[in-house]
LUMDRENLUM-256349 format. One record per residue: residue number from 1; residue in one letter; chain; x, y, z of N, C-alpha, C in turn. Coordinates in pm, 1 decimal. Example, Ala and Ser with C-alpha at 12.3 -4.5 7.8 and 13.67 -1.06 7.14 Angstrom:
+-----+--------+--------+----------+----------+----------+----------+----------+----------+----------+----------+----------+
: num : residu : chaine :      n_x :      n_y :      n_z :     ca_x :     ca_y :     ca_z :      c_x :      c_y :      c_z :
+-----+--------+--------+----------+----------+----------+----------+----------+----------+----------+----------+----------+
:   1 :      a :      A :   1319.0 :   -569.0 :    780.0 :   1230.0 :   -450.0 :    780.0 :   1320.0 :   -330.0 :    780.0 :
:   2 :      s :      A :   1285.0 :   -225.0 :    708.0 :   1367.0 :   -106.0 :    714.0 :   1290.0 :      3.0 :    787.0 :
+-----+--------+--------+----------+----------+----------+----------+----------+----------+----------+----------+----------+
This chain:
+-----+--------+--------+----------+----------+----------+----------+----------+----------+----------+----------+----------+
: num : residu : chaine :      n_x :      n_y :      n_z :     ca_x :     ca_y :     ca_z :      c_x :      c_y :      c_z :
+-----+--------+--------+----------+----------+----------+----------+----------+----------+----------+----------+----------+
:   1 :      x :      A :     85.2 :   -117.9 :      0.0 :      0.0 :      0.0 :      0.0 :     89.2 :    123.3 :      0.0 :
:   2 :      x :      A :     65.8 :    216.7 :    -91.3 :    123.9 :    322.1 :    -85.2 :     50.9 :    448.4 :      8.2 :
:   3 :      x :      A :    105.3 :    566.9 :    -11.2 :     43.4 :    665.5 :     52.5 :   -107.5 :    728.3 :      7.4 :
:   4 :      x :      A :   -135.5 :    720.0 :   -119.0 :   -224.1 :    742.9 :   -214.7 :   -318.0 :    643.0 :   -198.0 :
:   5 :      x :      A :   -298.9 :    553.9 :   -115.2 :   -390.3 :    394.5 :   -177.5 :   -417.2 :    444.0 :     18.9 :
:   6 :      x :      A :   -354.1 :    472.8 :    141.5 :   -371.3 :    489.7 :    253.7 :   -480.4 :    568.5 :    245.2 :
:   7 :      x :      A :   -452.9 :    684.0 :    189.1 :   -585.8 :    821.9 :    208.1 :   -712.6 :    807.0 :    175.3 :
:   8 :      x :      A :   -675.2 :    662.0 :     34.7 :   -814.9 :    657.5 :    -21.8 :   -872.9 :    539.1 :     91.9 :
:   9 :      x :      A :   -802.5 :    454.9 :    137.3 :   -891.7 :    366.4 :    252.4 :   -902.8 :    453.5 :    380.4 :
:  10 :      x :      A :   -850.9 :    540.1 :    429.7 :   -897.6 :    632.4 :    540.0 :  -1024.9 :    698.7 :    534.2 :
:  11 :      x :      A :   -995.5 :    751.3 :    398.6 :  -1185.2 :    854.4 :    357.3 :  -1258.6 :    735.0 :    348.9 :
:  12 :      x :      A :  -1235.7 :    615.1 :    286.6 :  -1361.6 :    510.4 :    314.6 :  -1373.2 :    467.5 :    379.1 :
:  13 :      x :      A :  -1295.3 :    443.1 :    529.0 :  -1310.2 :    397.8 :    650.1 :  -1342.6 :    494.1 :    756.1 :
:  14 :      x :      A :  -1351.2 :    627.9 :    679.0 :  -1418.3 :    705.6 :    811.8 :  -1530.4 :    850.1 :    745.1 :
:  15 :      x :      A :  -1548.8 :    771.2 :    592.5 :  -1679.6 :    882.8 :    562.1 :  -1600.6 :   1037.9 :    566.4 :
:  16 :      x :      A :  -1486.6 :   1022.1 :    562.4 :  -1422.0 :   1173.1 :    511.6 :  -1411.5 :   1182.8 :    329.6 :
:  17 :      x :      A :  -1407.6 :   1349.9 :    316.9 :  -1369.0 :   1332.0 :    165.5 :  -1177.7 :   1285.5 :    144.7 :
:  18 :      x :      A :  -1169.9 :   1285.9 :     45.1 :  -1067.6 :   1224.1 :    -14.0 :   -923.6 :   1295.9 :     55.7 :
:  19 :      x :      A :   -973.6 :   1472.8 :     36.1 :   -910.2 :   1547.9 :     80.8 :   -856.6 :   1611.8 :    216.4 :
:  20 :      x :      A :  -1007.3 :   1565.1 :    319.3 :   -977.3 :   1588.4 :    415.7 :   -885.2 :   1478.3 :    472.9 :
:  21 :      x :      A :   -888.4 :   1324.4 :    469.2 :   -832.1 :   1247.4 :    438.0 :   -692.5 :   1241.3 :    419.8 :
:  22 :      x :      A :   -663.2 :   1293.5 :    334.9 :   -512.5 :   1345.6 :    289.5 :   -418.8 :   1471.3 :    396.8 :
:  23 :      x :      A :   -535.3 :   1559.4 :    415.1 :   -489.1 :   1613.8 :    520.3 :   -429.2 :   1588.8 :    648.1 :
:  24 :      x :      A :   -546.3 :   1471.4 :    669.3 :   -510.3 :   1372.6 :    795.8 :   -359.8 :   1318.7 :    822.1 :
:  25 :      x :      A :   -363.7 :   1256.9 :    692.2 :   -269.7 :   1186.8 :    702.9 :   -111.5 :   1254.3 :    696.4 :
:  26 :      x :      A :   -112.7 :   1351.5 :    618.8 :    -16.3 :   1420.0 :    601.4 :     21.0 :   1471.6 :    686.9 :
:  27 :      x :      A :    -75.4 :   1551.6 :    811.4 :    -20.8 :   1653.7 :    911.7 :     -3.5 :   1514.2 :    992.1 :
:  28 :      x :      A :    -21.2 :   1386.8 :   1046.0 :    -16.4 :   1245.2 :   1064.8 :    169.9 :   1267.7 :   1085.0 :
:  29 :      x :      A :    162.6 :   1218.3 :    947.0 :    291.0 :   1247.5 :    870.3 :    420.4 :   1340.6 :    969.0 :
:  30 :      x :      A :    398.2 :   1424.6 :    899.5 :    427.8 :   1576.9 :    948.7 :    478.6 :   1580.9 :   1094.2 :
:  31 :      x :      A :    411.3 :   1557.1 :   1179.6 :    418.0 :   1541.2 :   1324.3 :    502.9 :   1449.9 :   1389.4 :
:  32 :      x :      A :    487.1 :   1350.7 :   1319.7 :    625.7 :   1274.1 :   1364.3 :    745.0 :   1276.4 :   1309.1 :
:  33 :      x :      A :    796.2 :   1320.8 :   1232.3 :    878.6 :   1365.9 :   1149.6 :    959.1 :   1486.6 :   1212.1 :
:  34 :      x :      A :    823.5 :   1587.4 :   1208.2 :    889.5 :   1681.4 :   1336.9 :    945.6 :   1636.9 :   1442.8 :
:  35 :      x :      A :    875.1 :   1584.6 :   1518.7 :    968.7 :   1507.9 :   1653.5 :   1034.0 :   1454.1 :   1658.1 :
:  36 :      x :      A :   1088.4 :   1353.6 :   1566.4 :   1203.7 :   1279.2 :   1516.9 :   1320.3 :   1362.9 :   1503.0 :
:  37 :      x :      A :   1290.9 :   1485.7 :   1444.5 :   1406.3 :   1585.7 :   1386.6 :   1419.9 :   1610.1 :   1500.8 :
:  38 :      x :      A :   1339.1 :   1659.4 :   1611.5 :   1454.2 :   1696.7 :   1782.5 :   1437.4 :   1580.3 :   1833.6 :
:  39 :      x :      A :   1501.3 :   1470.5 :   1783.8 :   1539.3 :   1362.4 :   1862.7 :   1434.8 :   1314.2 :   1961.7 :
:  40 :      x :      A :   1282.7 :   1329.4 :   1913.0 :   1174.4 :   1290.4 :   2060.9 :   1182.2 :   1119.7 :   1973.2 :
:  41 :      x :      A :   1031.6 :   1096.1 :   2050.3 :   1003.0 :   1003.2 :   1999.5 :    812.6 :   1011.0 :   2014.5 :
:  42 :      x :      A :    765.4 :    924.5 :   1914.9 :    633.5 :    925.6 :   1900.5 :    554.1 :    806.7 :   1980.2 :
:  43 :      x :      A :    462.9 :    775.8 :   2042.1 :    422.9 :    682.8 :   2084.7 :    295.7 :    609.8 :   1994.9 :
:  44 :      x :      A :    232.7 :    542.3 :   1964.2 :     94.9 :    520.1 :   1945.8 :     65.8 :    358.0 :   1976.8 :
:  45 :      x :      A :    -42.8 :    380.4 :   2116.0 :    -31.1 :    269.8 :   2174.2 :    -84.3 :    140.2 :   2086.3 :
:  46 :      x :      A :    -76.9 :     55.5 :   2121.5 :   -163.7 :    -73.9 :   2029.6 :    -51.5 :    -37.9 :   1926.4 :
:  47 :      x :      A :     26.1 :     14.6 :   1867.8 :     18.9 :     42.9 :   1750.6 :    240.0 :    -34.9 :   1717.1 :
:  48 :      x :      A :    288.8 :    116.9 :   1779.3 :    410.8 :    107.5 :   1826.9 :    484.6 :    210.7 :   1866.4 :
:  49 :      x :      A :    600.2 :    231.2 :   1876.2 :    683.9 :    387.3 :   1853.0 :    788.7 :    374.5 :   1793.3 :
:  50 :      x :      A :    786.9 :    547.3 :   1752.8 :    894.4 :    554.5 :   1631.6 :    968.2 :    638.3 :   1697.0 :
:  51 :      x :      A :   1107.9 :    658.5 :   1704.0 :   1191.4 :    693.2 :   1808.7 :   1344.8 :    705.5 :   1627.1 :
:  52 :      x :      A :   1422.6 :    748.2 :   1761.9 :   1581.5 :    813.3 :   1665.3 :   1688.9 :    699.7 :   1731.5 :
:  53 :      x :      A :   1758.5 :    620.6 :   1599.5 :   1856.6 :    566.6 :   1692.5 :   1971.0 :    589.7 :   1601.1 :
:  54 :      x :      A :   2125.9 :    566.9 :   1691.2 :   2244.2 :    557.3 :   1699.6 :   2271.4 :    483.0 :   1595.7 :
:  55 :      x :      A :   2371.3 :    519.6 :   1451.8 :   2421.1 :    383.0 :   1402.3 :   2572.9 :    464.7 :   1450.6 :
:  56 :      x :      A :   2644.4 :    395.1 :   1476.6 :   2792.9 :    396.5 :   1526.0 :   2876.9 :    382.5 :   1403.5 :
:  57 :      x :      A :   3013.5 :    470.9 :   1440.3 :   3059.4 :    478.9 :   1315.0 :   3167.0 :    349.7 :   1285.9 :
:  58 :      x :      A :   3149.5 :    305.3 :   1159.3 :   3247.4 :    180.2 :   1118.9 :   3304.9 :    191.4 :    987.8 :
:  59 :      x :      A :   3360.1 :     94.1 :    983.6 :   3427.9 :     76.1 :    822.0 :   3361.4 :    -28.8 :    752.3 :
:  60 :      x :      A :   3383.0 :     26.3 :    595.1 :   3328.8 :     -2.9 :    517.9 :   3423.5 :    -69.0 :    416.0 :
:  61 :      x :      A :   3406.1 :    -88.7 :    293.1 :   3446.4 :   -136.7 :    167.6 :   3442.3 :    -51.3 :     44.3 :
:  62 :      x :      A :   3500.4 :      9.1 :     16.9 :   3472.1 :     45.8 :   -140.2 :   3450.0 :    -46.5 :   -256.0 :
:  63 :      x :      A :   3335.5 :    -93.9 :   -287.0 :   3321.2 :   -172.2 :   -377.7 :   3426.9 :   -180.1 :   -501.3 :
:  64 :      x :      A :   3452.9 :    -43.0 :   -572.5 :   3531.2 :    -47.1 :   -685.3 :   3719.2 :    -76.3 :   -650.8 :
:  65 :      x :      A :   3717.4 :    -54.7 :   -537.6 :   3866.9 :    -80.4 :   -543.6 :   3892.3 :   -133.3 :   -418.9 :
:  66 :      x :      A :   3782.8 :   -214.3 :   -298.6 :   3807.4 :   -266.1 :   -210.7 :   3915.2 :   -240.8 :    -85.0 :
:  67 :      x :      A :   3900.3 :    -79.7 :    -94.0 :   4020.4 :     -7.4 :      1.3 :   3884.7 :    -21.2 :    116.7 :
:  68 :      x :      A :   3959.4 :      1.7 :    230.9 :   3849.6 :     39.6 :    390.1 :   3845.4 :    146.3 :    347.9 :
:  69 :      x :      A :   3673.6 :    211.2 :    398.6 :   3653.8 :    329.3 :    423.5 :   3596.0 :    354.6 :    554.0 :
:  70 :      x :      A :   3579.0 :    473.8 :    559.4 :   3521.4 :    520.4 :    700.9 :   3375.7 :    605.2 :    699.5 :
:  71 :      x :      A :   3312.2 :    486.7 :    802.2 :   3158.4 :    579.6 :    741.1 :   3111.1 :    610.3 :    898.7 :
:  72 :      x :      A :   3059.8 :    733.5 :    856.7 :   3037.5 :    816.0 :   1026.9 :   2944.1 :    799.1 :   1057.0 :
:  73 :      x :      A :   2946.1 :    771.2 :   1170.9 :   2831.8 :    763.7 :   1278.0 :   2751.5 :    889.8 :   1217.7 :
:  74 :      x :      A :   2578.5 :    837.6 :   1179.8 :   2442.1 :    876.3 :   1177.8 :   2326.4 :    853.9 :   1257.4 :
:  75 :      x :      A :   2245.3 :    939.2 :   1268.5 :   2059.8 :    938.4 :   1349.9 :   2012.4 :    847.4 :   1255.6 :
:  76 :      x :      A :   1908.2 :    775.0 :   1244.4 :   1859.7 :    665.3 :   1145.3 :   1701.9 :    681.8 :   1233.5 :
:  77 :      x :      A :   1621.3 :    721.8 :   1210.7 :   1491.7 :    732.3 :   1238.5 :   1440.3 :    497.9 :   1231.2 :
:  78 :      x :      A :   1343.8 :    485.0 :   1365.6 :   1341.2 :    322.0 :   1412.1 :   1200.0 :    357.4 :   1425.7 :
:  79 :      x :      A :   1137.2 :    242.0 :   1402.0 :   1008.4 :    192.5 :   1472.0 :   1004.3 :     52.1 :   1552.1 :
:  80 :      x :      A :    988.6 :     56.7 :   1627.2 :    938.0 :    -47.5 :   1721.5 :    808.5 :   -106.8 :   1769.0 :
:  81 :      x :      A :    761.5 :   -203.5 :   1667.6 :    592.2 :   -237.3 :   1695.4 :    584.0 :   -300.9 :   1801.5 :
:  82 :      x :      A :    453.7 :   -299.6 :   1853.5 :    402.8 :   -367.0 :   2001.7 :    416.6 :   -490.7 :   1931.9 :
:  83 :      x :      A :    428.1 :   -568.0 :   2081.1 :    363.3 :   -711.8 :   2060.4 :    239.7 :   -731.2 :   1963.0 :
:  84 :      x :      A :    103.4 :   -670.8 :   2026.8 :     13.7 :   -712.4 :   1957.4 :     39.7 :   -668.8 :   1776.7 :
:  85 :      x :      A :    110.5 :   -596.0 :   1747.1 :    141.7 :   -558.4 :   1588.2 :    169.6 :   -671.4 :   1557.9 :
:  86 :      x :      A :    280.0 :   -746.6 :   1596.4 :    394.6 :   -848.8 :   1568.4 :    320.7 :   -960.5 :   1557.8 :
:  87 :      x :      A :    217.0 :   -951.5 :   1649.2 :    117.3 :  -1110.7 :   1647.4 :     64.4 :  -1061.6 :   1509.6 :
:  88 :      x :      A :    -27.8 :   -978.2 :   1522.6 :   -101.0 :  -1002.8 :   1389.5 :    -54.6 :   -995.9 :   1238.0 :
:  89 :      x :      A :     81.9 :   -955.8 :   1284.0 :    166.3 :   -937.3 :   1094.7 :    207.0 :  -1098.2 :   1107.5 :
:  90 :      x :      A :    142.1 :  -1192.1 :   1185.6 :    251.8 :  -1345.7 :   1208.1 :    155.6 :  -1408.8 :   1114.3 :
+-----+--------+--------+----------+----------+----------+----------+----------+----------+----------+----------+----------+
């Protein structure tokens, strides 16, 4: 499911137009994204949270000439589903 295919089952699962819908989802969107950028984290219960994590910096490979490289430690935006998510994607 894409984002386009989300909005259109939201307006039919809750009798919104297409647009308001889109709105939803976007400021949805939007909001966690924001909080991610100052390092919060989002909760949504039943659901999961999406939080900022640590990748540590290591070495790498240059594919074309197989020298080590050095790749720096980055933020990498995580989600973490509940249990009950995990059951029902089983």
């Amino acid at each position: 499911m894409n984002k386009s295919e989300l909005i259109n089952e939201v307006a039919r699962k809750t009798g919104l137009s297409r647009r308001e819908a889109e709105v939803g989802v976007q400021t949805m969107l939007d909001v966690v994204s924001e909080e991610l950028s100052k390092d919060g984290k989002v909760t949504l219960t039943g659901f999961g949270t999406f939080d900022v994590g640590e990748r540590k910096e290591r070495t790498g490979v240059n594919p074309r000439t197989g020298e080590p490289i050095k790749i720096s430690a980055t933020k990498m935006p995580r989600f973490k589903p509940t249990r009950n998510l995990r059951t029902q994607v089983k």
